[in-house]
DSSP file (Angstrom, degrees, kcal/mol; ACC not computed):
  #  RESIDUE AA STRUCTURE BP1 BP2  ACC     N-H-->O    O-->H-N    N-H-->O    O-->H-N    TCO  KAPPA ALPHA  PHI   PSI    X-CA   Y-CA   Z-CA
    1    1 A X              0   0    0      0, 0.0   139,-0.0     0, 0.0   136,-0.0   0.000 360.0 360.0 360.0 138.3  111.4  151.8   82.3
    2    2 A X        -     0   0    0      1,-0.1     4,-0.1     3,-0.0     0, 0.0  -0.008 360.0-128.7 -48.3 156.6  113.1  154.9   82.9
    3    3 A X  S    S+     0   0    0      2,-0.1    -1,-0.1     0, 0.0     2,-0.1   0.818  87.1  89.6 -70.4 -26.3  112.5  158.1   80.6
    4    4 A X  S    S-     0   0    0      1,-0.1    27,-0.0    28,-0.0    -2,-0.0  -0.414  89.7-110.8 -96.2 166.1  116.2  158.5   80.1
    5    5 A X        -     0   0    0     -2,-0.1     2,-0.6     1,-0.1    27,-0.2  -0.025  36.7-103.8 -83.8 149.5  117.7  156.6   77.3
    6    6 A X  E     -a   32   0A   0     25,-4.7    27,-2.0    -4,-0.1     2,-0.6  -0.629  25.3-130.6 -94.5 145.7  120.1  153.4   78.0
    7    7 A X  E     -a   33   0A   0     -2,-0.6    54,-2.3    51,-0.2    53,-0.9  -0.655  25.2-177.7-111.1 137.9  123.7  153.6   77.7
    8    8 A X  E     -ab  34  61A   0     25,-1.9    27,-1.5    -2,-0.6     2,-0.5  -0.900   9.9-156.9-125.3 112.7  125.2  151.1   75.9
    9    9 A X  E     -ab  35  62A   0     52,-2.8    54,-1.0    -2,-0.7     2,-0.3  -0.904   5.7-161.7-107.1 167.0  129.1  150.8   75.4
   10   10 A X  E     -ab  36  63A   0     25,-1.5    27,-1.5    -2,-0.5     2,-0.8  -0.855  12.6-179.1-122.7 100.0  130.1  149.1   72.7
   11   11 A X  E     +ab  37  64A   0     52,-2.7    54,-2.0    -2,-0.3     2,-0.3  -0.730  39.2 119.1-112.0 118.1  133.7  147.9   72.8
   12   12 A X        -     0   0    0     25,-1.8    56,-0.1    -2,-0.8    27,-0.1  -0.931  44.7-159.8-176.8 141.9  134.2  146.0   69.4
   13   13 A X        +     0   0    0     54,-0.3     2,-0.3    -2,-0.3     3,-0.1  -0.272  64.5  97.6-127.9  61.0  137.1  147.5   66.8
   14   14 A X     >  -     0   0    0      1,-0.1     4,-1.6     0, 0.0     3,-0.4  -0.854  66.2-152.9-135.0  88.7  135.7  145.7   63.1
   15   15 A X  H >> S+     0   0    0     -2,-0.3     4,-2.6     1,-0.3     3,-0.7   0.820  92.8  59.9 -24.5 -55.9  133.6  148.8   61.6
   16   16 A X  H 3> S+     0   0    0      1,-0.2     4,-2.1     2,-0.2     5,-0.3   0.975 102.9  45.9 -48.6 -55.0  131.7  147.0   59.9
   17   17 A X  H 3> S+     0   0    0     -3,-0.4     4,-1.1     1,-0.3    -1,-0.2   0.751 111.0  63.3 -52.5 -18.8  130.1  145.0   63.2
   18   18 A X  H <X S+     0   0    0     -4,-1.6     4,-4.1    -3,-0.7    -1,-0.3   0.949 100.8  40.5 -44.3 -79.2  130.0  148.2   64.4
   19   19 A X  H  < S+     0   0    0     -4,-2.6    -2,-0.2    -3,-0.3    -3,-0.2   0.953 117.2  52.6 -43.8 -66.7  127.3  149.9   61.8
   20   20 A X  H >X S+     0   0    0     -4,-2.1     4,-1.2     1,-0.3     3,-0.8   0.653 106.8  52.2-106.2 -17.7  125.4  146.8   61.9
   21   21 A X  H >X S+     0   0    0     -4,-1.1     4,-4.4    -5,-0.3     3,-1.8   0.979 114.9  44.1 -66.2 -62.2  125.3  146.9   66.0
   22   22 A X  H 3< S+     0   0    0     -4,-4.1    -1,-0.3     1,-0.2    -2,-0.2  -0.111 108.9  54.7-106.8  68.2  124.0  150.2   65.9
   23   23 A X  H <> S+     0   0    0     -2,-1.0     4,-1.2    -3,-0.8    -1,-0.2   0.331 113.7  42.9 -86.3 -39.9  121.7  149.7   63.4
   24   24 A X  H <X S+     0   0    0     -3,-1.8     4,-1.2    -4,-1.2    -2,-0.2   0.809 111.4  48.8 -80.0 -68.2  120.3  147.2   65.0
   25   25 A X  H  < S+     0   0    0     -4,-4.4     5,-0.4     1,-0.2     3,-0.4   0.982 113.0  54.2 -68.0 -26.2  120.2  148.6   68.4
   26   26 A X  H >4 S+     0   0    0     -5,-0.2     3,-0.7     1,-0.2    -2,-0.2   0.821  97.5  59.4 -80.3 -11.6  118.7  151.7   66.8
   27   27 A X  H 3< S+     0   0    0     -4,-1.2    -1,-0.2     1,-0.2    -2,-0.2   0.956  86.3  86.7 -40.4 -54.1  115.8  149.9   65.1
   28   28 A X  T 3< S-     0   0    0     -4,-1.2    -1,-0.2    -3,-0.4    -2,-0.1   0.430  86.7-140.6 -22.6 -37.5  114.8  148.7   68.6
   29   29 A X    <   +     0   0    0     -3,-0.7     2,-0.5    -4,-0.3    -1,-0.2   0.465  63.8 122.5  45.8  19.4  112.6  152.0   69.4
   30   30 A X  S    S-     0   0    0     -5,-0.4     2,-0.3     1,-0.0    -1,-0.2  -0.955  77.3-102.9 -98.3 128.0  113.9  151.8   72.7
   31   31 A X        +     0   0    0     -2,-0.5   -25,-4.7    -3,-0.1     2,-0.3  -0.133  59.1 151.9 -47.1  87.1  115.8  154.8   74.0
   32   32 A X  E     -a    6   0A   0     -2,-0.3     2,-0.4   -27,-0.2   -25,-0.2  -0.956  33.8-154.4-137.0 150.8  119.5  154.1   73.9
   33   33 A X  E     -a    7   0A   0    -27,-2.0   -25,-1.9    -2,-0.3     2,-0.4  -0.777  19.5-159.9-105.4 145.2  122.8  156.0   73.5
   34   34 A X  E     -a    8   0A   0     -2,-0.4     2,-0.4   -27,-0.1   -25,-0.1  -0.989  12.4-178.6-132.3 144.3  125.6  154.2   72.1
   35   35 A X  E     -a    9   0A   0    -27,-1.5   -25,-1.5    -2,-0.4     2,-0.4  -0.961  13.1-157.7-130.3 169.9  129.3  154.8   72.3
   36   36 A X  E     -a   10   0A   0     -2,-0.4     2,-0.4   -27,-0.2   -25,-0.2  -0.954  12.2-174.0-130.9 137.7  131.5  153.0   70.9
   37   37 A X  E     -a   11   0A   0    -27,-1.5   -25,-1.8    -2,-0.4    -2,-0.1  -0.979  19.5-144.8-136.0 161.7  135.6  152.2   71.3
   38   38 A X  S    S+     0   0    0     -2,-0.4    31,-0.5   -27,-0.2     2,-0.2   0.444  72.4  33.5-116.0 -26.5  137.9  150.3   69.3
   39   39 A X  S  > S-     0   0    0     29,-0.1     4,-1.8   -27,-0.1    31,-0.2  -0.857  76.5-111.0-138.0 170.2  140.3  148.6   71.9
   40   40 A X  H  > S+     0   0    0     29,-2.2     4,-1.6    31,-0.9    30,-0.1   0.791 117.5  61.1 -76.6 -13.6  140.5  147.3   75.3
   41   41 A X  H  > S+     0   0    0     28,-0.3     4,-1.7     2,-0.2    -1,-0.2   0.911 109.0  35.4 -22.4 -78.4  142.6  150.3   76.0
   42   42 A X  H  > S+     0   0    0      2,-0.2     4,-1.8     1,-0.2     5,-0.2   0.868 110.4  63.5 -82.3 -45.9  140.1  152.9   75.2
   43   43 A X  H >X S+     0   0    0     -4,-1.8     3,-3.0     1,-0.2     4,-1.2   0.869 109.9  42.1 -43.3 -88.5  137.2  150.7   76.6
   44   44 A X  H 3X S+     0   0    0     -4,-1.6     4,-1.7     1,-0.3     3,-0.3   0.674 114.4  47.8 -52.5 -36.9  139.1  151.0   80.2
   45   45 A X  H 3<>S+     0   0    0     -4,-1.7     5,-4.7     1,-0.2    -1,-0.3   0.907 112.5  47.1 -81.6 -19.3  139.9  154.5   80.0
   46   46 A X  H <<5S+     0   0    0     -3,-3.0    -2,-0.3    -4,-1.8    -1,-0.2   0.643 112.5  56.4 -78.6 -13.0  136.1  155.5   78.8
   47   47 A X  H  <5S+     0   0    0     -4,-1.2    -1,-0.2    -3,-0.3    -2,-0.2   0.797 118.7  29.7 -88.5 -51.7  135.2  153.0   81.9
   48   48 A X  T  <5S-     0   0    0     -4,-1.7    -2,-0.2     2,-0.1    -3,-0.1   0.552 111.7-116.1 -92.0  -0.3  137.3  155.3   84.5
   49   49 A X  T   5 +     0   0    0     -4,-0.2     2,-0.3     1,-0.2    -3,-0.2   0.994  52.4 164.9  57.5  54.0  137.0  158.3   82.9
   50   50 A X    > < -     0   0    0     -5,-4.7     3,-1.5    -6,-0.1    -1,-0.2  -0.850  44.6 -24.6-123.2 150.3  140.2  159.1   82.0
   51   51 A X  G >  S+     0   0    0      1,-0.3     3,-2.7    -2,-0.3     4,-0.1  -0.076 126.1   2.8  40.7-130.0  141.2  161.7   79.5
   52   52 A X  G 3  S+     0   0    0      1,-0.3    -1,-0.3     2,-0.1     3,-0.2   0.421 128.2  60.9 -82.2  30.0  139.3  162.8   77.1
   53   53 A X  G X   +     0   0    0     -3,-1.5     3,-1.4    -8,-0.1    -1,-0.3  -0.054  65.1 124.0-122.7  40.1  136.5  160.7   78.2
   54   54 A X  T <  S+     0   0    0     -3,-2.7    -1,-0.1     1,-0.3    -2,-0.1   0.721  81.4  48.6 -40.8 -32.8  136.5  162.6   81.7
   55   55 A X  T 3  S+     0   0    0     -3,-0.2     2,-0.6    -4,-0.1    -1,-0.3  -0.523  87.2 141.7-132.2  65.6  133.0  163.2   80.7
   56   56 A X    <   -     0   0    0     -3,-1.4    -3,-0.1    -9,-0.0     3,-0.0  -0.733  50.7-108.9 -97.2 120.3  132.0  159.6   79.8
   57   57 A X        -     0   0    0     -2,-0.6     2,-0.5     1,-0.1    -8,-0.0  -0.082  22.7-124.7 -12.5 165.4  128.5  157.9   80.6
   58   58 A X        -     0   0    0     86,-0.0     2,-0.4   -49,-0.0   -51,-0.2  -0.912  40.2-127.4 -67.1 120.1  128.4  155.3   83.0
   59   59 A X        -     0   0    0     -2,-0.5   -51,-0.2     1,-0.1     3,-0.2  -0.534  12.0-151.6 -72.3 138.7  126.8  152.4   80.7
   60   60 A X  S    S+     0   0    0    -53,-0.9    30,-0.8    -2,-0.4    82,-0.5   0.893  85.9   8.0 -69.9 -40.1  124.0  150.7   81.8
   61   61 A X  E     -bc   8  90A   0    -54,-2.3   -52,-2.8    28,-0.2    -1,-0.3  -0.981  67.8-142.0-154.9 114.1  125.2  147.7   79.8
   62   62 A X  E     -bc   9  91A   0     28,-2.8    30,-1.0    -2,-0.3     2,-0.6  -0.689   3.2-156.4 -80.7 143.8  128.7  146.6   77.7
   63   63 A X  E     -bc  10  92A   0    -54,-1.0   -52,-2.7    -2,-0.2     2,-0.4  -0.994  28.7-163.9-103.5 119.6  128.7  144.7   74.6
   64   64 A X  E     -bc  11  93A   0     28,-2.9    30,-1.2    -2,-0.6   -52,-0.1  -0.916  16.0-167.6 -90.7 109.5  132.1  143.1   74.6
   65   65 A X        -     0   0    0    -54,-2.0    30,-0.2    -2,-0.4     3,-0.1  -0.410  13.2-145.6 -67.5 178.2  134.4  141.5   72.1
   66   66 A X  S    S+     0   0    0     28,-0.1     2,-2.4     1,-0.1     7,-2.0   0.767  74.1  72.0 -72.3 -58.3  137.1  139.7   72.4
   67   67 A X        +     0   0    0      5,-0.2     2,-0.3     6,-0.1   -54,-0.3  -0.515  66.2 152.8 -77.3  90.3  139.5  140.1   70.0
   68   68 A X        -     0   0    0     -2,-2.4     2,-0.2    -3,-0.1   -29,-0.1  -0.713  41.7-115.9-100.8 154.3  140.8  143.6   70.6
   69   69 A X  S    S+     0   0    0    -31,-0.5     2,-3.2    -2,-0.3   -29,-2.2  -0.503  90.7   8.7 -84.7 170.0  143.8  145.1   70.0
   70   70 A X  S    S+     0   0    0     -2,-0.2     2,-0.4   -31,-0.2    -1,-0.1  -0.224 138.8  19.6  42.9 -42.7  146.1  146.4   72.6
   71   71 A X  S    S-     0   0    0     -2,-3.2   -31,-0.9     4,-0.0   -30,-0.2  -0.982  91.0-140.1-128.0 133.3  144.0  144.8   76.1
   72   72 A X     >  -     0   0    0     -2,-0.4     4,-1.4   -32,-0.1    -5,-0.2  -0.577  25.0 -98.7 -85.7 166.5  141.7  141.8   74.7
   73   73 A X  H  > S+     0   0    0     -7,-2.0     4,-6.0     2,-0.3    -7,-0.1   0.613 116.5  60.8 -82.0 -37.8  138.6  141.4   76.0
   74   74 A X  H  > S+     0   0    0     -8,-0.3     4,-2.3     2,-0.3    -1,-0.2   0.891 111.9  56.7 -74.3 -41.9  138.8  138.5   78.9
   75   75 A X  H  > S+     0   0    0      2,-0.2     4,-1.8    -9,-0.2     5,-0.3   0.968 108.8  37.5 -55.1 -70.9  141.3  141.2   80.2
   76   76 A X  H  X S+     0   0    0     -4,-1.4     4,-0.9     1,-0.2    -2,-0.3   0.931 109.6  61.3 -43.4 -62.2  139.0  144.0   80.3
   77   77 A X  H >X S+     0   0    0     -4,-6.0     3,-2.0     2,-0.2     4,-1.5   0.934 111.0  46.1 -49.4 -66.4  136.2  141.6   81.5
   78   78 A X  H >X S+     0   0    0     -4,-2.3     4,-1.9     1,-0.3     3,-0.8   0.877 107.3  52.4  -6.1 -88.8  138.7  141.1   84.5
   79   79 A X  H 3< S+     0   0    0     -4,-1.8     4,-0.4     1,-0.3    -1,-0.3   0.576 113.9  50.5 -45.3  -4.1  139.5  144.7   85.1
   80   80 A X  H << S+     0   0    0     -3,-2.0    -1,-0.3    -4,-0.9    -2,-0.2   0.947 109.3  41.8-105.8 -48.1  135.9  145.2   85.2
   81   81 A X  H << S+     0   0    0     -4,-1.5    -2,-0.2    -3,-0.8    -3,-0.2   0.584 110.6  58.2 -51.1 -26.5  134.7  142.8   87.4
   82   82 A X  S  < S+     0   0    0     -4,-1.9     2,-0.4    -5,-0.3    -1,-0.2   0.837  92.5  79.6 -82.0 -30.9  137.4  143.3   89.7
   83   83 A X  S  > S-     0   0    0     -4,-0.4     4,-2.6    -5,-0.3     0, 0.0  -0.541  70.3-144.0 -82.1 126.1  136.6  147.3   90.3
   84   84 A X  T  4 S+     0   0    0     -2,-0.4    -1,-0.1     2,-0.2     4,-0.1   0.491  97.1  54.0 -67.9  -1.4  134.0  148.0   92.5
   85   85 A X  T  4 S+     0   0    0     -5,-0.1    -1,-0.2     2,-0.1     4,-0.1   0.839 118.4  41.4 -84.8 -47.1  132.7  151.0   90.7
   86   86 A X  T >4 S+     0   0    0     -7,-0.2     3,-1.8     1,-0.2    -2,-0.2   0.687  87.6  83.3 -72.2 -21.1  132.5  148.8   87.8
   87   87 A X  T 3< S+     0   0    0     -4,-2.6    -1,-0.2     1,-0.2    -3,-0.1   0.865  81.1  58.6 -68.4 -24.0  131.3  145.4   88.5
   88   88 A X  T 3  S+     0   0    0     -8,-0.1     2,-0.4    -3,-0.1    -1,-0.2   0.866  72.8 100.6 -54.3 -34.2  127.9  145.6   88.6
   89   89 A X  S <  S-     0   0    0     -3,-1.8   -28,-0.2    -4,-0.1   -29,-0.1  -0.381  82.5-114.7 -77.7 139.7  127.3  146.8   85.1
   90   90 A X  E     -c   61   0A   0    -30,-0.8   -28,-2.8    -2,-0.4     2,-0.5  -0.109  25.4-151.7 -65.3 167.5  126.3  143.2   82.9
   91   91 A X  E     -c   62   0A   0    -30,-0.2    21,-2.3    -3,-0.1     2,-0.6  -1.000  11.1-165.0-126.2 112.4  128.5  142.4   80.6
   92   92 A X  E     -c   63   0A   0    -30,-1.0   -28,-2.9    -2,-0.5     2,-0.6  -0.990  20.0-136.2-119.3 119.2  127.4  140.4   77.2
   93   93 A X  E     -c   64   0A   0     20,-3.3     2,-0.9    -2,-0.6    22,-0.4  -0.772  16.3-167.2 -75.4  96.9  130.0  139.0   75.4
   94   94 A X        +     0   0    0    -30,-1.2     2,-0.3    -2,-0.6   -28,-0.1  -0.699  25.1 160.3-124.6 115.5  129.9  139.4   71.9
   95   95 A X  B     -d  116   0B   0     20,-2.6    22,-3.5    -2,-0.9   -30,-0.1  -0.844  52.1-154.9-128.9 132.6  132.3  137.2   69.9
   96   96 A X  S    S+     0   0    0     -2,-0.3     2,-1.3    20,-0.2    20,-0.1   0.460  80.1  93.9 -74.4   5.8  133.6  135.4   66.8
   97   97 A X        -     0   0    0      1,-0.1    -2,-0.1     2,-0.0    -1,-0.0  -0.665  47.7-179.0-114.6 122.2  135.3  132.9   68.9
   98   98 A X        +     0   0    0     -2,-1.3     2,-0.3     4,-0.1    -1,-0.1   0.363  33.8 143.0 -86.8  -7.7  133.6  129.6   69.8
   99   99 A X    >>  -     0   0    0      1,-0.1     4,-3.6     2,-0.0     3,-1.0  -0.370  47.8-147.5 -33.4  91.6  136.6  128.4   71.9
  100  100 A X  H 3> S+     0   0    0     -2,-0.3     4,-1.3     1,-0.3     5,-0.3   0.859 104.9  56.7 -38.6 -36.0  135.0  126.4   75.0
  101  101 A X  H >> S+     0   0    0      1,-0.2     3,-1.0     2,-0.2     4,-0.9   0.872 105.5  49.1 -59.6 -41.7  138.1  127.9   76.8
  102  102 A X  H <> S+     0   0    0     -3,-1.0     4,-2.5     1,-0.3    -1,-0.2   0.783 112.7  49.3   7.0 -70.1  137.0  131.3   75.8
  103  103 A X  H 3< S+     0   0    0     -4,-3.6     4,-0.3     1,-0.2    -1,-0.3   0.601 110.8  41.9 -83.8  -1.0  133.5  130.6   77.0
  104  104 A X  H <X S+     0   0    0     -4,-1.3     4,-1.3    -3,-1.0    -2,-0.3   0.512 111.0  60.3-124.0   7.6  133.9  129.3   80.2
  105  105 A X  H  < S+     0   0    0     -4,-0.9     4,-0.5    -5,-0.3     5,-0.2   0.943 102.6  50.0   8.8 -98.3  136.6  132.0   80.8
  106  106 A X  T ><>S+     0   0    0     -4,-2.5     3,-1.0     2,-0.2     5,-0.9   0.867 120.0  44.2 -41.2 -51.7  133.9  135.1   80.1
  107  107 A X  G >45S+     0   0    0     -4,-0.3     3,-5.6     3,-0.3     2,-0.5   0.916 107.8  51.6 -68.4 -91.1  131.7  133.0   82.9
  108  108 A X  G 3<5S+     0   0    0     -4,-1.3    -1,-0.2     1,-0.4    -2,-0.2   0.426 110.2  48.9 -67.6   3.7  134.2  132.3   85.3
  109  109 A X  G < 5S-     0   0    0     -3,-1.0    -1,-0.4    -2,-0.5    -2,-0.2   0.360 126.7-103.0-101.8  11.3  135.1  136.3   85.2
  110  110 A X  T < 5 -     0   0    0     -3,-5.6     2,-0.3     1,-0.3    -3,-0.3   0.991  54.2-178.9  74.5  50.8  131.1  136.8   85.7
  111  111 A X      < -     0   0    0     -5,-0.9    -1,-0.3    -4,-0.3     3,-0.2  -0.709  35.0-125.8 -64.1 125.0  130.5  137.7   82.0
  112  112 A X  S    S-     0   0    0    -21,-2.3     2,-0.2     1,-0.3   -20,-0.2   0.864  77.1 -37.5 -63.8 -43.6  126.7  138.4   82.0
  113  113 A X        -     0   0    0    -22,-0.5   -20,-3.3     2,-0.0     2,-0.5  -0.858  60.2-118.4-167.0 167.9  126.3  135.8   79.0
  114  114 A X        -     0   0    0     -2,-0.2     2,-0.5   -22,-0.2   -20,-0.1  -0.829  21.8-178.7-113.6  95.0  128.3  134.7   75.7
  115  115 A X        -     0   0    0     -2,-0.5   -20,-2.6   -22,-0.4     2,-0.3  -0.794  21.0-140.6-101.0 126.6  127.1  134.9   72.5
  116  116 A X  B     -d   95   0B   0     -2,-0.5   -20,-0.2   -22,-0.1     2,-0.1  -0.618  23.4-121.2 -95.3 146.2  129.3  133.7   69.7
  117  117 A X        -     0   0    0    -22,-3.5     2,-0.3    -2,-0.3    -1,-0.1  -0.295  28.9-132.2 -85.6 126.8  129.2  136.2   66.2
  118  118 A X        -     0   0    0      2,-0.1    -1,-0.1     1,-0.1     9,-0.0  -0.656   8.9-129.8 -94.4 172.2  127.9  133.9   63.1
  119  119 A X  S    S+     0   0    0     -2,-0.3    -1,-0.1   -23,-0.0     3,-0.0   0.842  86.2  89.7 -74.5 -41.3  130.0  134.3   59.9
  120  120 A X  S  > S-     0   0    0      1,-0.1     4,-1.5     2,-0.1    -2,-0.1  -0.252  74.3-142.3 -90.6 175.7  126.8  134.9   57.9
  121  121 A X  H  > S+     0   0    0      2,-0.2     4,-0.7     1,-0.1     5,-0.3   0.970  98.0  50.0-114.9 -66.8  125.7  138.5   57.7
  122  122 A X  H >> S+     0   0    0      1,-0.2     4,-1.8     2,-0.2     3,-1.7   0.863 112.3  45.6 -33.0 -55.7  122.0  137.8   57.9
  123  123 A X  H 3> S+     0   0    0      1,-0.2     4,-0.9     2,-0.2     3,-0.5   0.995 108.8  58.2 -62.7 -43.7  122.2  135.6   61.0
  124  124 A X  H 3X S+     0   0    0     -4,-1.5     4,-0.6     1,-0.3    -1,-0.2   0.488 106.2  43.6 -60.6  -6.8  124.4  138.0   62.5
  125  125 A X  H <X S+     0   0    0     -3,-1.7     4,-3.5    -4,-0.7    -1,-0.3   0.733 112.6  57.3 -99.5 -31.8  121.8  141.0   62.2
  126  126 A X  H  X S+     0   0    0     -4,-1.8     4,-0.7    -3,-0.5    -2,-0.2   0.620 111.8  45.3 -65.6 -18.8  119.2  138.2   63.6
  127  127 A X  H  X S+     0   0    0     -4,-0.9     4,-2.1    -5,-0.2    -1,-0.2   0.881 109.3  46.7 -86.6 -30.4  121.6  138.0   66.4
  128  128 A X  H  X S+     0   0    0     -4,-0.6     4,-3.2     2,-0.2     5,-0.6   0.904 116.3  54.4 -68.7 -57.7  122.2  141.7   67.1
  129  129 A X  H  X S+     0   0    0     -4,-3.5     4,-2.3     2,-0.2     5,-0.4   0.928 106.1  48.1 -38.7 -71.0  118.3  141.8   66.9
  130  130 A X  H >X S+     0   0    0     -4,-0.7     4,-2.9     2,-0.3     3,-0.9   0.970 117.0  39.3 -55.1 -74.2  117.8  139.3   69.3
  131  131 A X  H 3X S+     0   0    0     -4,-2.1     4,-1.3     1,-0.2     3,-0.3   0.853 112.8  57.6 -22.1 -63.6  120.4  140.8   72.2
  132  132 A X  H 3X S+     0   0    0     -4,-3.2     4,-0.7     1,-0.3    -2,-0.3   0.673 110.4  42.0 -99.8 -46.7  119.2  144.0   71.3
  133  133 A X  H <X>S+     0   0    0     -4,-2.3     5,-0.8    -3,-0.9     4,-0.5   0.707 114.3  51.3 -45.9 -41.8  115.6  142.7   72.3
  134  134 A X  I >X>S+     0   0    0     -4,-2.9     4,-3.2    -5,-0.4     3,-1.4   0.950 117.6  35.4 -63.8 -93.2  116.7  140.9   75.3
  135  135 A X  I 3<5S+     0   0    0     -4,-1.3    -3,-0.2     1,-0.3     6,-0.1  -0.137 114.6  46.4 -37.6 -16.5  118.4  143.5   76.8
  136  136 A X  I 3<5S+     0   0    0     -4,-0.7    -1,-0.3    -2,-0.2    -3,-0.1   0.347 128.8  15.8-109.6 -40.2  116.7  146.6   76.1
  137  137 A X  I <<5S+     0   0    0     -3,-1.4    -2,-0.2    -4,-0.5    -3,-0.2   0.684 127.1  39.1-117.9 -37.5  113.1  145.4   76.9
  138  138 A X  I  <<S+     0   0    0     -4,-3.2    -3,-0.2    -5,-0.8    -4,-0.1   0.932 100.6  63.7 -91.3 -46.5  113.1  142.3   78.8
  139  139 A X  S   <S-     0   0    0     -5,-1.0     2,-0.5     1,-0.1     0, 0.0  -0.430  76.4-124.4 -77.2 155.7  116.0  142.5   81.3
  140  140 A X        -     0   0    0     -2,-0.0    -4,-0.1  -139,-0.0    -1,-0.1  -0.747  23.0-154.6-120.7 101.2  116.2  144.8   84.0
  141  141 A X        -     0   0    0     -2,-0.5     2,-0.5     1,-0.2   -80,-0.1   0.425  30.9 -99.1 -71.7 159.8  119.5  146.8   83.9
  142  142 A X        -     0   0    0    -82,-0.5     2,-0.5   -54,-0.1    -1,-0.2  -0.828  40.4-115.0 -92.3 138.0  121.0  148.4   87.4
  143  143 A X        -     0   0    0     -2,-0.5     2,-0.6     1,-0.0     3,-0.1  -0.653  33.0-119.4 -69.3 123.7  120.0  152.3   87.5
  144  144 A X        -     0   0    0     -2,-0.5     4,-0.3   -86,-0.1     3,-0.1  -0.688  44.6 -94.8 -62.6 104.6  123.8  154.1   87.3
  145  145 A X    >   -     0   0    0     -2,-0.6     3,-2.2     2,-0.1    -1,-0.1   0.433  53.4 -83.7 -28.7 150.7  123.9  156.3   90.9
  146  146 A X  T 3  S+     0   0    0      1,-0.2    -1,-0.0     2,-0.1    -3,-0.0  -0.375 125.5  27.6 -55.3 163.7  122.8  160.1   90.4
  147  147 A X  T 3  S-     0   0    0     -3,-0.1    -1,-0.2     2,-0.0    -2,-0.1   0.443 121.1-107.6  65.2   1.9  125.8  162.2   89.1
  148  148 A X    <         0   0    0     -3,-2.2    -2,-0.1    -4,-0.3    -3,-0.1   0.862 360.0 360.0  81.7 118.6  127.1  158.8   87.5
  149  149 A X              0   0    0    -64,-0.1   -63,-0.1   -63,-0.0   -64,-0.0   0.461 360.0 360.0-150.3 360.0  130.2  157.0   89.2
């Protein structure tokens, strides 16, 4: 694996789930940068590089909710898939919602896979863990082009 660290957005707007992602991804001991944004909004402009994220990562890898405020998620998973700068980078959906429609949705926009959020606080770090395992050591991410676009 490359020496440089992986870039991880995090688009997910409940603080807490937040802390506990990157807690979780930073246990890992695998080199990763996380940013994080709150809405599907701010997800899309930190994606294009717009404003003040003019000098944004390219992410290696998204963790996506759904339920966002201002663009929800299955939008954004759209917009993402659709853009050719963007589609490549996987997509994990990372959800409270257990909605079949929901989940074959996320698929049918090419959502990398859909993992639904448990209620209980313990499973839910046992989930973060597990993703955070998958993704980090075992799968093998697209390299982001030199000079990132």
């Amino acid at each position: 694996m490359s020496p440089d660290p992986v870039e991880i957005l995090l688009v997910e707007d409940n603080p807490v789930e937040v802390r506990l992602s990157e807690e979780a991804l930073t246990e890992s001991g695998v080199a990763a940068h996380v940013s994080v944004v709150g809405d599907g909004v701010e997800a899309a402009a930190f994606l294009r590089r717009e404003g003040k994220y003019a000098d944004a990562p390219r992410p290696n890898i998204i963790l996506l909710d759904l339920a966002l405020p201002k663009k929800g998620g299955l939008e954004l998973l759209s917009e993402i898939k659709a853009d050719s700068e963007l589609r490549q980078i996987p997509v994990v959906v990372l959800t409270s919602s257990a909605n079949p429609a929901d989940v074959l949705k996320a698929y049918d926009l090419q959502a990398s896979c859909y993992i639904t959020k448990p209620g209980d606080l313990d499973e839910f770090v046992r989930v973060l863990t597990s993703v955070r395992d998958f993704c980090l050591t075992v799968v093998q991410l697209p390299s982001q082009p030199e000079g990132g676009s």
